[in-house]
Legacy VTK file of the C-alpha trace (Angstrom):
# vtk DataFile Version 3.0
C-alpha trace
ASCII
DATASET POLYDATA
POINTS 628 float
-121.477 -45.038 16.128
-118.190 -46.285 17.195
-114.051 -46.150 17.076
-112.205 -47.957 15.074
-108.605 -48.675 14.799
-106.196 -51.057 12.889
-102.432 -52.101 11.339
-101.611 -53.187 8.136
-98.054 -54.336 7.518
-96.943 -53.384 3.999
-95.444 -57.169 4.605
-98.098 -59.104 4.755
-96.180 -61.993 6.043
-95.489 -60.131 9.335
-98.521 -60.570 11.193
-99.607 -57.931 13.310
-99.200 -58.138 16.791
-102.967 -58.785 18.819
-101.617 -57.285 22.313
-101.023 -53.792 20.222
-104.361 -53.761 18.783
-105.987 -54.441 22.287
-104.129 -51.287 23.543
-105.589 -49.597 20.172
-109.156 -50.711 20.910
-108.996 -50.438 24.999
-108.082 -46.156 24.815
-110.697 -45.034 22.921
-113.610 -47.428 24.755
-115.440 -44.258 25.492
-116.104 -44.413 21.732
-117.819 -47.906 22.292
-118.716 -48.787 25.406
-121.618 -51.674 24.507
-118.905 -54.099 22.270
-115.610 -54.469 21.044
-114.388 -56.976 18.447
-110.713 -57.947 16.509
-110.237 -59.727 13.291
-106.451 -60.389 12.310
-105.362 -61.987 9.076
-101.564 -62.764 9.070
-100.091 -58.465 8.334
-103.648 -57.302 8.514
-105.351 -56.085 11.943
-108.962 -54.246 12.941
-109.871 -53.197 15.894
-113.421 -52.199 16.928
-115.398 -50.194 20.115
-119.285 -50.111 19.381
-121.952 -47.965 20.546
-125.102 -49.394 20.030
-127.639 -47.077 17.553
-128.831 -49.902 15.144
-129.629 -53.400 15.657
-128.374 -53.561 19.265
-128.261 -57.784 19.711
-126.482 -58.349 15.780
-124.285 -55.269 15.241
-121.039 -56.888 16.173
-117.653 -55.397 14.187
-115.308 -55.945 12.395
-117.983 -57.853 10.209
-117.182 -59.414 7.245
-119.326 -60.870 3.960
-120.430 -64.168 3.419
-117.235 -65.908 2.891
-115.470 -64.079 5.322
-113.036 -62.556 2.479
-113.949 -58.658 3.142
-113.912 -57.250 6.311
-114.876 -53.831 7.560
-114.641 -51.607 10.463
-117.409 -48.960 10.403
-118.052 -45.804 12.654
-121.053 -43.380 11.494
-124.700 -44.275 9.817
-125.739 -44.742 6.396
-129.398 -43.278 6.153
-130.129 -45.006 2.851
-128.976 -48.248 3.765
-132.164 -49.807 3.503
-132.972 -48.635 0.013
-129.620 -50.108 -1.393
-130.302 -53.177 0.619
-133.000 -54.319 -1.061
-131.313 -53.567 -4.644
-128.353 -55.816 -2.862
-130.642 -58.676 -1.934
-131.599 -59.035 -5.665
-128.296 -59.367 -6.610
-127.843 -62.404 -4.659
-126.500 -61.016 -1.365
-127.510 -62.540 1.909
-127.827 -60.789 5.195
-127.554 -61.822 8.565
-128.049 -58.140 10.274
-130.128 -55.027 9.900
-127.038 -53.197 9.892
-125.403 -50.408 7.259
-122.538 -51.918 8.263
-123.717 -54.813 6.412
-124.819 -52.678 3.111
-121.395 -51.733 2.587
-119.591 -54.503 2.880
-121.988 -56.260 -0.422
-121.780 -52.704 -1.990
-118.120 -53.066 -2.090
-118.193 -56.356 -3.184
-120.368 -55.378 -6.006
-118.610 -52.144 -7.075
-115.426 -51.613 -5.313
-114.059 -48.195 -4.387
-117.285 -46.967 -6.714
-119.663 -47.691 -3.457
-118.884 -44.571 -1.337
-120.262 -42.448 -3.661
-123.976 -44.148 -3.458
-123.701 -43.596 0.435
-125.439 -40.998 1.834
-124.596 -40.204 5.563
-121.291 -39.911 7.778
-118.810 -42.421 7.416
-115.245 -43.217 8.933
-114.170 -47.266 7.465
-111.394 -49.024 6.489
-111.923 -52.496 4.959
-109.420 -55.229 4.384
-109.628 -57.113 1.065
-108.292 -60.223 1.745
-108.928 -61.428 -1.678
-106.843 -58.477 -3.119
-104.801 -58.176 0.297
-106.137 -54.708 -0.072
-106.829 -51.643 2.404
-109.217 -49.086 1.920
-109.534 -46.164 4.310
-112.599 -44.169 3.772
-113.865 -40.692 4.983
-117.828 -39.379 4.329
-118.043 -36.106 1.844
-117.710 -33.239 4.530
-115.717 -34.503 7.462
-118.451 -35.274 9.524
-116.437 -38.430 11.313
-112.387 -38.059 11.614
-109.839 -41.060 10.236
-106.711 -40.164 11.288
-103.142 -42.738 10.198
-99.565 -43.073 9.631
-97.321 -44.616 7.858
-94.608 -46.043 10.448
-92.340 -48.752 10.380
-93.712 -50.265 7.158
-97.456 -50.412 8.714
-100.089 -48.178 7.726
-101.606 -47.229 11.210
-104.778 -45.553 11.289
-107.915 -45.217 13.943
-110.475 -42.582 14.543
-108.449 -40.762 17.374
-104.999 -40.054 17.260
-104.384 -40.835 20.773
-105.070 -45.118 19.506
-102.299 -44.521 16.937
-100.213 -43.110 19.299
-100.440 -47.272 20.901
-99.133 -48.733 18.265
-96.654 -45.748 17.176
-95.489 -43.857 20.857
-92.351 -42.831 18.606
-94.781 -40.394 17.417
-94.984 -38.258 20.123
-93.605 -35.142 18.607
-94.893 -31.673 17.827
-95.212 -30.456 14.506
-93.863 -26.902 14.957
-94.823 -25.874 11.251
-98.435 -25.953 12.453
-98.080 -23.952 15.696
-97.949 -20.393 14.122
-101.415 -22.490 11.673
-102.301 -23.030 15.308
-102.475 -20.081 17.191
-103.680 -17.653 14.637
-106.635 -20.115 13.574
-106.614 -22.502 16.384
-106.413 -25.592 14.291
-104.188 -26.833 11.485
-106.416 -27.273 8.383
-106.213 -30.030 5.607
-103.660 -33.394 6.314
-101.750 -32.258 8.997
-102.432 -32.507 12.809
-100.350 -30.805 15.962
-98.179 -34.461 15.419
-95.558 -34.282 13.056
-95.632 -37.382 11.109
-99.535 -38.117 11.468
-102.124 -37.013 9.285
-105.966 -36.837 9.053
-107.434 -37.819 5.951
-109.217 -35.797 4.036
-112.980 -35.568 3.533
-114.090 -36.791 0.213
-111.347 -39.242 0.199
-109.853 -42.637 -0.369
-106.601 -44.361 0.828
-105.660 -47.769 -0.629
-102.728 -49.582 0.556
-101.698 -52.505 -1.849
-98.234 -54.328 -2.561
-96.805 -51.934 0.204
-98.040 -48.770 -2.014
-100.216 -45.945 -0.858
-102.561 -44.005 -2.974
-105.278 -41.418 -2.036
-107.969 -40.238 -4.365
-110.997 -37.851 -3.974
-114.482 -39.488 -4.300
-116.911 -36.383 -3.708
-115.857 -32.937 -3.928
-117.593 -29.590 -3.262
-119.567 -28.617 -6.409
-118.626 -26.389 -8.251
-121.535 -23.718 -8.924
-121.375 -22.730 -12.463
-125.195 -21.314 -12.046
-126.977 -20.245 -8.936
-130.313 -20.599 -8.487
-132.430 -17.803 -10.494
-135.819 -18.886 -9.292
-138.392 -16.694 -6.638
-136.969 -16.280 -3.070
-140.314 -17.933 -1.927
-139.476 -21.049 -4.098
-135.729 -21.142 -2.569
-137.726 -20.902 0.956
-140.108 -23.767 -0.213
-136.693 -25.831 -1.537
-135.106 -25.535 1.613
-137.860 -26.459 4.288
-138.400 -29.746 1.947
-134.864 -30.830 1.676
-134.092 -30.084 5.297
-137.113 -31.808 6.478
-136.668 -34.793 4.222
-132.798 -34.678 5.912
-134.080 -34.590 9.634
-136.678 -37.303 8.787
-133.502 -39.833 7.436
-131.671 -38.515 10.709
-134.604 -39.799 13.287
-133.367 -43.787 12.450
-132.401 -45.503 15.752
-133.106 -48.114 17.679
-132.069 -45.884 20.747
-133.857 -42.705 22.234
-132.875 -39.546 20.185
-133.169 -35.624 21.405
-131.508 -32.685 19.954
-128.771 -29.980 21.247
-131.391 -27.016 21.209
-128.653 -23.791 21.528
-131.549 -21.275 21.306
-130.005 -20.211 17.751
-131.932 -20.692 14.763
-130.143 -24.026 13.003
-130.882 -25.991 15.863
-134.080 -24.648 16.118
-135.062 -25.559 13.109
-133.934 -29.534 13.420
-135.946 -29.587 16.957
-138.896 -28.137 14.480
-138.737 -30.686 12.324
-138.310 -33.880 14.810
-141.365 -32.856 16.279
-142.968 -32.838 13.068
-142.299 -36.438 12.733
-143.596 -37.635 15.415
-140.768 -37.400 17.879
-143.403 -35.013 20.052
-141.567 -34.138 23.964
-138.087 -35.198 22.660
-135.415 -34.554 25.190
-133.898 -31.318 23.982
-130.275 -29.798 25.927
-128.481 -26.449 25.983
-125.757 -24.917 28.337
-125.901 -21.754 30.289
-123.479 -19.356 31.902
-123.962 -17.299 35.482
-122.892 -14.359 32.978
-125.779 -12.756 31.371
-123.763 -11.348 28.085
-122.750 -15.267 27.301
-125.902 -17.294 28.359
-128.408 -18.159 25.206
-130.399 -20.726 27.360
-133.686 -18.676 27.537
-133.603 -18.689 23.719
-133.131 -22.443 23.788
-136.325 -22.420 26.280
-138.460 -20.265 24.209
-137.684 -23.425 21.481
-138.712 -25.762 23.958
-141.869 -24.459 24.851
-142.730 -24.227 21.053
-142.475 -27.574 20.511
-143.373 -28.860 24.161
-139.746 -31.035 24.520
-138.028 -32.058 27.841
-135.992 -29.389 27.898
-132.684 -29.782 30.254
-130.417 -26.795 30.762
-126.276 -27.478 32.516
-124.998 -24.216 33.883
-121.189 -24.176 33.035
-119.170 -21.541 35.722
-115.594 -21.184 35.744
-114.369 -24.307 38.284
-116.376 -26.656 36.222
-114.580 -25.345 33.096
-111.182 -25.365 34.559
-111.571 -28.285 36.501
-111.839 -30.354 33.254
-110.235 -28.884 31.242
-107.152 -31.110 30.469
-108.869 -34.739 30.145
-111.657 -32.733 27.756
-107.735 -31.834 25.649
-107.234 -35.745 26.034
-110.084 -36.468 24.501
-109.573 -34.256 21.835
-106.109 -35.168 20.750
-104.685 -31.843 19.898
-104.731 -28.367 21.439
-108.700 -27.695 21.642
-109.674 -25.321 18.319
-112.661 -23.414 20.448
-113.663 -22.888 24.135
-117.138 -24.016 23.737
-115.246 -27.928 23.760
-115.441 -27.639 26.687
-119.542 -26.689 27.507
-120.071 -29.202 24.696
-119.117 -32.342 26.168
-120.539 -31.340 29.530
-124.092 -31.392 28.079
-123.302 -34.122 25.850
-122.385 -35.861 29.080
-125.792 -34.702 30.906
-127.540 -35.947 27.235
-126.285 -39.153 27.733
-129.004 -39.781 30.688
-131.673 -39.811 28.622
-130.644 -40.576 25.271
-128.114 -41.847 22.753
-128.330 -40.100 19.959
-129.013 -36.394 19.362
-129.296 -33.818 16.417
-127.502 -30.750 16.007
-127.247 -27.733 13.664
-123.552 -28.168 12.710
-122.518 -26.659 9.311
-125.623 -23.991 8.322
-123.198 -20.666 9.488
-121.010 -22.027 6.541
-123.350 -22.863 4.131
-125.538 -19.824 4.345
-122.812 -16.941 5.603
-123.833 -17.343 9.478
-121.001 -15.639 10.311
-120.701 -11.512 11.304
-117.334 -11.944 9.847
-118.741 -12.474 6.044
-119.918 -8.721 6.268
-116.214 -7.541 6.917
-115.392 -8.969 3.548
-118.377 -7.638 2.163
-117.666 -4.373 3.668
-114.232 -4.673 2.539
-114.797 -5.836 -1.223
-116.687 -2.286 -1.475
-113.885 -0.195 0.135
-111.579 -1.597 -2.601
-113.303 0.826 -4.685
-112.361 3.655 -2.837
-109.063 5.603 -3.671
-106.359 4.247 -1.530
-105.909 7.647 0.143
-109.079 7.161 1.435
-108.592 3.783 1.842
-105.924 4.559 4.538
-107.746 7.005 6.508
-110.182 4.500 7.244
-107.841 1.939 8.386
-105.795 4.722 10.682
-109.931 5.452 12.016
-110.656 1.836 12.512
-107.300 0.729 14.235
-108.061 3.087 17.194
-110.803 1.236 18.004
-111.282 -1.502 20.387
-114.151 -3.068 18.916
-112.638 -6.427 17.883
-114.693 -7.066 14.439
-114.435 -3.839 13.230
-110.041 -3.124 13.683
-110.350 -6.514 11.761
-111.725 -4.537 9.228
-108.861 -2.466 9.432
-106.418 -5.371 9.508
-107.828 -6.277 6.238
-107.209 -3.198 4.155
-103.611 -3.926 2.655
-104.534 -7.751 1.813
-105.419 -8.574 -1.241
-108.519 -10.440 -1.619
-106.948 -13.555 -1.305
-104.911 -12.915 1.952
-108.679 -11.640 2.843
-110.441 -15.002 2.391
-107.824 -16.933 3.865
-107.291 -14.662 7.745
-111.139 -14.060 7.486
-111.318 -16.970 10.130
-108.317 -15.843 12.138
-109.019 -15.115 15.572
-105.280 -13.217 16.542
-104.006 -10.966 14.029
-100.736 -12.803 12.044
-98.236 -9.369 13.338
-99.214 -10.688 16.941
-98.828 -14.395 16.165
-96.018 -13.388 14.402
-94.199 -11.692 18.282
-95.041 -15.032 19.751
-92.760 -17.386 17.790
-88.636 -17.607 17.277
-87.604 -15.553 14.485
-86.444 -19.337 12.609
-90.705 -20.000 12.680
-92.657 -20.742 9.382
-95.700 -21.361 8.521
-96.135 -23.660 5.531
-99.199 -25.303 6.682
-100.906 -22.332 5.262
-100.176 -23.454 1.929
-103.240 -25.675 2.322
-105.520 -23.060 3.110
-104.174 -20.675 -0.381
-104.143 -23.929 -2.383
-108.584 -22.686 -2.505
-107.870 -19.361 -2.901
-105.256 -19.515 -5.317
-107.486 -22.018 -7.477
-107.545 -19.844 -10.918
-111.918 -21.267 -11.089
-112.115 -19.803 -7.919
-110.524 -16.475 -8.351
-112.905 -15.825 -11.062
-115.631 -15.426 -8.310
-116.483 -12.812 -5.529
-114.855 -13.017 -2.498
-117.917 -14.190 -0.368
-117.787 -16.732 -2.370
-114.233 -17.853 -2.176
-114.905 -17.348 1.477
-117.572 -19.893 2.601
-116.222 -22.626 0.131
-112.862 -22.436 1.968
-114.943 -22.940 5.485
-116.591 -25.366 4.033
-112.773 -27.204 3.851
-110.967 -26.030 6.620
-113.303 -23.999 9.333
-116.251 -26.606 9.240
-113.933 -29.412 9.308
-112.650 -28.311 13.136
-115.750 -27.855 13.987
-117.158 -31.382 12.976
-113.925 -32.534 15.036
-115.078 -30.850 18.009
-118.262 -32.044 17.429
-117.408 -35.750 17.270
-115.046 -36.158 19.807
-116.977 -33.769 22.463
-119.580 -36.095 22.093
-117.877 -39.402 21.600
-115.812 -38.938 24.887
-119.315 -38.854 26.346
-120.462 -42.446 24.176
-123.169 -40.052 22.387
-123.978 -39.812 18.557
-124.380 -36.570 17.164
-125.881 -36.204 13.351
-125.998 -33.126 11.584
-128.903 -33.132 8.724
-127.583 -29.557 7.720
-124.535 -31.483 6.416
-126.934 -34.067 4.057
-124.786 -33.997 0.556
-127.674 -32.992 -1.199
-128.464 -29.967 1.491
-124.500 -29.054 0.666
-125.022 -28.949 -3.145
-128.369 -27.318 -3.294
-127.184 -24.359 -0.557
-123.905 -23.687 -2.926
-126.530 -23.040 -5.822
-128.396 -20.192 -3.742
-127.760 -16.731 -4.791
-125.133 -14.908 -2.580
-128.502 -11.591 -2.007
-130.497 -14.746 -0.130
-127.573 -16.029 2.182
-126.439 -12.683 3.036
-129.451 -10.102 2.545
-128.162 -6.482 3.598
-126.201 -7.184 6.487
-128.321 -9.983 7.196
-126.594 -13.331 7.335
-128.117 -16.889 6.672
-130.983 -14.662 5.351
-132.887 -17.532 3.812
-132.569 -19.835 7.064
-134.169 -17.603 8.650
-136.791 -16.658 6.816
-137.316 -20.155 7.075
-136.910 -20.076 10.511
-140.114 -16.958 11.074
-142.640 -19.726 9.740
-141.071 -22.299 12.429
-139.509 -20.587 15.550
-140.403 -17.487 18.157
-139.424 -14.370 16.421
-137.205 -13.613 19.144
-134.736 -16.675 18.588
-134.525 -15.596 14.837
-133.492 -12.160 15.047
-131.362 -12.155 18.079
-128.021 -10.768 17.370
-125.789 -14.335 16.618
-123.272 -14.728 20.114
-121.295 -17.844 18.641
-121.710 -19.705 21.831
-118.912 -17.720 23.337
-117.302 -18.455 26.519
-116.030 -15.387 28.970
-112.142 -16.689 28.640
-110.840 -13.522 29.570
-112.806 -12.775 32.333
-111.939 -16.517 33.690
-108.619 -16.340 33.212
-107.640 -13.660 36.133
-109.246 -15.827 38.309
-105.700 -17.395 39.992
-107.602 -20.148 41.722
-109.987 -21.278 38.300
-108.601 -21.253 34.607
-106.198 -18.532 35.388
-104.674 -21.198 37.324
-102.860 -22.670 34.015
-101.120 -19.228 33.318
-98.565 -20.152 36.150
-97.126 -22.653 33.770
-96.108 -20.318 31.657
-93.702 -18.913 34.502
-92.333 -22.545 35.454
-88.771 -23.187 34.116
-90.350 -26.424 32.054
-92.090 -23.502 29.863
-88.570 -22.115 28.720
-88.087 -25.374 26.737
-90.884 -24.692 24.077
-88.374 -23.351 21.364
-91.442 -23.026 19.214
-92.361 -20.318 21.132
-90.771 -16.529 21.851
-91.013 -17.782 25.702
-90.675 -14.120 26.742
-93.090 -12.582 24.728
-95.519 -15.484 26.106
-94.802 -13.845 29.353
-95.247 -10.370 28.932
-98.695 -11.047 27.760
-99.416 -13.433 30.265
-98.458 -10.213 32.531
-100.358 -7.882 30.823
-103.585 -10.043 30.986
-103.339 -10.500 33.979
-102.630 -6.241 34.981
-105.832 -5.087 33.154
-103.932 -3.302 30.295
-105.331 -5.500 27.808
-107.636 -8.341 27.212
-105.406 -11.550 25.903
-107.981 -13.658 26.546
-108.121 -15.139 22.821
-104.673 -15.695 22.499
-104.577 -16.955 26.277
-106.465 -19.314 24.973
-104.539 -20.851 22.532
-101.700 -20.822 24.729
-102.979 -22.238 27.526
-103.996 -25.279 25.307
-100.980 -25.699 23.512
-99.084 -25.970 26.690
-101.746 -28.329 28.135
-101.548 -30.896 25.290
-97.838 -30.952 25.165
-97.151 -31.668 28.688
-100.325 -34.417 28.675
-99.301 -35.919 25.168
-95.633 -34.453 24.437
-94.172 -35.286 27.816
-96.900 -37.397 29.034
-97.678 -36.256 32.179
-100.791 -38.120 32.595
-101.229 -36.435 36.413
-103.152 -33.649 34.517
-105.646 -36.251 32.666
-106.022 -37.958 36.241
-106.876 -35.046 38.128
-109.071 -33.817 36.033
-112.822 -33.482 37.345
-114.943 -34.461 34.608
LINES 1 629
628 0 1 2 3 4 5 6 7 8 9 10 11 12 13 14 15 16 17 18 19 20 21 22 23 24 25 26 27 28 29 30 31 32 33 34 35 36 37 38 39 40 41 42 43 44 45 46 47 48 49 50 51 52 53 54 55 56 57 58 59 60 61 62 63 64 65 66 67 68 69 70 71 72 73 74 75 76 77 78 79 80 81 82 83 84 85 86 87 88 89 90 91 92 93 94 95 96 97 98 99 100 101 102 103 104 105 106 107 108 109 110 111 112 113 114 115 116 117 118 119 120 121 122 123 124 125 126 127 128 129 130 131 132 133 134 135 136 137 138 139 140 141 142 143 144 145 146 147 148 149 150 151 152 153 154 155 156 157 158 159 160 161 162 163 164 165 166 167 168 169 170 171 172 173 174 175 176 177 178 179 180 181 182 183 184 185 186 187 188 189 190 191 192 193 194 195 196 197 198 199 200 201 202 203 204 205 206 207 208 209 210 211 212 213 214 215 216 217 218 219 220 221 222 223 224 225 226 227 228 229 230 231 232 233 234 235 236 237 238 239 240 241 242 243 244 245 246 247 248 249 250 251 252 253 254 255 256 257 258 259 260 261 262 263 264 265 266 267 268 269 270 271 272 273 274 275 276 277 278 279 280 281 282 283 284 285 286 287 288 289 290 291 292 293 294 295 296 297 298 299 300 301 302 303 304 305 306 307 308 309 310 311 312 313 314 315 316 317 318 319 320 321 322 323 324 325 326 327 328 329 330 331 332 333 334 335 336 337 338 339 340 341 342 343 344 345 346 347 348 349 350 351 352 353 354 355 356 357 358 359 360 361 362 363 364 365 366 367 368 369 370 371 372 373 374 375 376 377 378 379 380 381 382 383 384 385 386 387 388 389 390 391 392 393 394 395 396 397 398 399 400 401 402 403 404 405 406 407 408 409 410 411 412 413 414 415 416 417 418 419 420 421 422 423 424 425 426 427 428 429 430 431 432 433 434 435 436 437 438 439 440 441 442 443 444 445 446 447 448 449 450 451 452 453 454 455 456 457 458 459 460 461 462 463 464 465 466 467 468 469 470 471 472 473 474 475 476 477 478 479 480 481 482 483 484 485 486 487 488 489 490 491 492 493 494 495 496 497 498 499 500 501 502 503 504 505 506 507 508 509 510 511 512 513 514 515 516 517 518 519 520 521 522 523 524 525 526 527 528 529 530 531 532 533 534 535 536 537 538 539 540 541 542 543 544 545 546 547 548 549 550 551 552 553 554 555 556 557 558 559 560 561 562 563 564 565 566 567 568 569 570 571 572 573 574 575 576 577 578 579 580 581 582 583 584 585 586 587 588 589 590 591 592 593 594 595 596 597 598 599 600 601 602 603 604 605 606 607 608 609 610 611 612 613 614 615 616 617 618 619 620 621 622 623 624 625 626 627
């Protein structure tokens, strides 16, 4: 696991600058703390921070073939590198590591941009052909590991955090105001685009070449599309599942480093602490947060899991100072305006993980998968009310909109969207009228277009909405959340692996019939039925809290996080002409009175403001100060 960075000049005669690509490699050493390497060939640069997980003495990057023509910069793990390796050998190859890096550097060789496709695991690379004089930039099938780039001054800049771009490219500094209204309604921009204007993430599933100074980007894996589902016994399904998952976990346990698990007290990572045990990882280090507030603290669940499986469980209390006091590095570290509070808990215990061990699992990407989420019964709820007259229709929504019950005025919200409009603001967390009071009246929003471009897709409208639903958080929703994921963890010099997110776990769980992911009003039905045979009843039918953080509670605390809504009243503030400054105010205000809780939207806010002044105007006092 590791950062990687790089230049290539569309001239290849220009070479590229060493001092730059030291910068590039020296701001993201958290990534890599055990090495750090540079190859340049005349217009072609790589940078490289390692964290050692596999073969700690020989892993050194970049690391080239025999010859020395193809080199790559690599950060994830390839779990069947071994079995590839040995089909590699035959052909003639010779090795001088244990590495995967190694594996796909011969794999290329042998079948060029063909090779990603055979790798199973997260990946983030770029090699450089210098054969060809060729660039590839590669990201794994779901997003697991980020690749972010630019094009800039006729170089193609890329690196796995946008902050080592922002060396080579400062002129980059600038907000990307179509994504702010993306922003604050979902609390991430979804597909390319990032809170920068002119850089972009690339896509999972996908390919960038750069040769003779022209870019291309093609799509190696995509989401499958499930003609059939499954039509075989629920038992079967059950039987399917435990065997792929545990055959996922097992590839996931490969490390030359100790390994322990994020243990939640929630059923997915339940399950993956179930199934390390099982193979022979016995009193594993296992981690999970806690709050002082009983309505938001899971980490009795999370011991219940422990004692099951007899781990060394460690549990980090996160209160309000800790979570303030941090706050704006943790935003450094993440690049952009953080998508979800729980950042924040996240890299604390990936920080007190990083004690005992270097590696740890997680249950990342089930919720989408197999409908985890409350908010898949609102559409379900709502795909049977469109079969009510709409007199009736709008009685309900008049009933529901008096309430203050967050999840069910959604409900409400939903009733004049049409089934697209549904699947797309399923995963907003402020309503789009209230977004739409916080910006200038000159604001648009055409990042969105990313988000319709699934639920527009003519295949896809021929299917319920559920479905439409979890294959568009699947693209956009999970995506954030492996972004959290990695750089939360990263900034701490952890690995995190997700064997929920094993391409062959993704294309079996899109064949299973919607009755066995949501049951009732049961979500992730089949998980946990899974889940009885494996974990205390009392972790699997607990009502699902999201790992939720008491924002606005916190926030009217003047000396903790509520600290940060005095920016909003500083005359800097009255600059952001992407925002209706005075309409930021008044519901600063009336958080802050007790007439209503803001605290989502406070949120967002407060971390938009955050990241501009750190990154925007670079005020790097606020990363400094920060007590981490």
């Amino acid at each position: 696991m590791c950062g990687i960075c790089g230049i290539i000049n569309h001239d290849h005669a220009n070479p590229v600058d060493a001092g730059t690509l030291e910068r590039m490699k020296a701001v993201i050493t958290h990534r890599g703390p055990d090495d750090h390497g540079t190859h340049i060939d005349g217009g072609a640069g790589l940078g490289f921070r390692r964290l050692s997980i596999i073969d700690l003495k020989l892993g050194h990057q970049p690391m080239s073939n025999e010859d020395g023509s193809v080199w790559v910069v690599f950060n994830g793990e390839i779990y069947n590198h071994e079995d590839i390796r040995g089909e590699l050998i035959a052909r003639g190859h010779q090795y001088k590591t244990r590495c995967d890096t190694e594996t796909i550097i011969h794999l290329y060789e042998e079948e060029g941009i063909n090779a990603f496709s055979r790798l199973n695991g997260m990946f983030a690379l770029a090699i450089w052909d210098g054969r060809k004089k060729r660039a590839i930039l590669v990201r794994d099938r779901l997003g697991i590991k980020p690749l972010y780039y630019v094009q800039n001054g006729g170089r193609l800049i890329f690196g796995s955090e946008i902050k080592t771009i922002l060396e080579a490219a400062p002129d980059c500094r600038e907000v990307n105001v179509d994504c702010v209204p993306e922003y604050l309604t979902f609390r991430y921009p979804a597909g390319e685009q990032t809170m920068f204007r002119d850089i972009r993430c690339l896509l999972p599933g996908h390919i960038l070449t750069l040769q003779d100074g022209r870019t291309t980007i093609e799509k190696f894996w995509d989401l499958p599309d499930p003609q059939d589902t499954f039509s075989v016994k629920e038992n079967t399904l059950m039987e399917q599942l435990d065997e792929l998952l545990n055959n996922s976990v097992k590839l996931r346990l490969m490390s030359d480093v100790p390994l322990g698990s994020f243990c939640s007290g929630g059923v997915d990572s339940g399950l993956t602490t179930a199934y390390a045990t099982k193979h022979g990882k016995l009193g594993i280090d296992t981690f999970s947060v806690g709050f002082d507030e009983a309505d938001f603290d899971e980490s009795l669940f999370a011991k219940m899991v422990s004692d099951r499986y007899q781990t060394r469980h460690h549990t980090l209390t996160i209160n309000n100072r800790k979570f303030a006091d941090s706050l704006p590095k943790i935003i450094w570290y993440y690049d952009e305006p953080l998508n979800h509070a729980n950042s924040v808990p996240i890299h604390h215990i990936a920080k007190l993980a990083r004690q005992f061990v270097t590696v740890v699992l997680t249950g990342e990407g089930s919720d989408e998968l197999f409908a985890g989420y409350p908010r898949y019964n609102i559409a379900k709820i709502y795909s049977k009310a469109m079969a009510v007259p709409r007199f009736g229709r709008a009685l309900f929504k008049k009933a529901v909109d008096l309430t203050s019950m967050r999840r069910v005025r959604k409900l409400g919200y939903f009733m004049p969207m049409s089934p697209s409009e549904v699947a797309v603001y399923n995963a907003s967390f402020v309503e789009r009228p209230f977004v739409r009071d916080l910006l200038p009246e000159s604001a648009v929003n055409s990042a969105l277009e990313y988000r319709y471009s699934f639920t527009h897709n003519p295949e896809i409208g021929r299917r319920d909405l559920l479905t439409r639903l979890w294959r568009l958080d699947m693209k956009t929703y999970l995506v954030s959340l492996l972004h959290r994921m990695d750089k939360m963890t990263m900034a701490a010099s952890i690995e995190a692996r997700v064997p929920f997110l094993d391409h062959r776990v993704v294309e079996w769980g899109l064949r299973v019939p919607p009755t066995l992911k949501i049951n009732g009003f049961t979500n992730k039905y089949l998980v946990k039925k899974l889940g009885v045979t494996l974990l205390p009843r009392e972790v699997i039918f607990r009502g699902k809290s999201g790992f939720g953080v008491p924002i606005g509670r916190w926030a009217r605390d003047d000396k903790l996080l509520g600290r940060y809504l005095k920016l909003f009243a500083e005359p800097e503030f009255t600059n952001r002409d992407y925002l209706n400054v005075g309409r930021v105010r008044q519901v600063v205000s009336e958080h802050l009175e007790g007439k209503t809780d803001h605290g989502e939207v406070l949120w967002n806010l407060i971390n938009l403001e955050l990241w501009h002044r750190i990154f925007i105007d670079r005020q790097n006092h606020w990363v400094d100060e920060a007590v981490v």
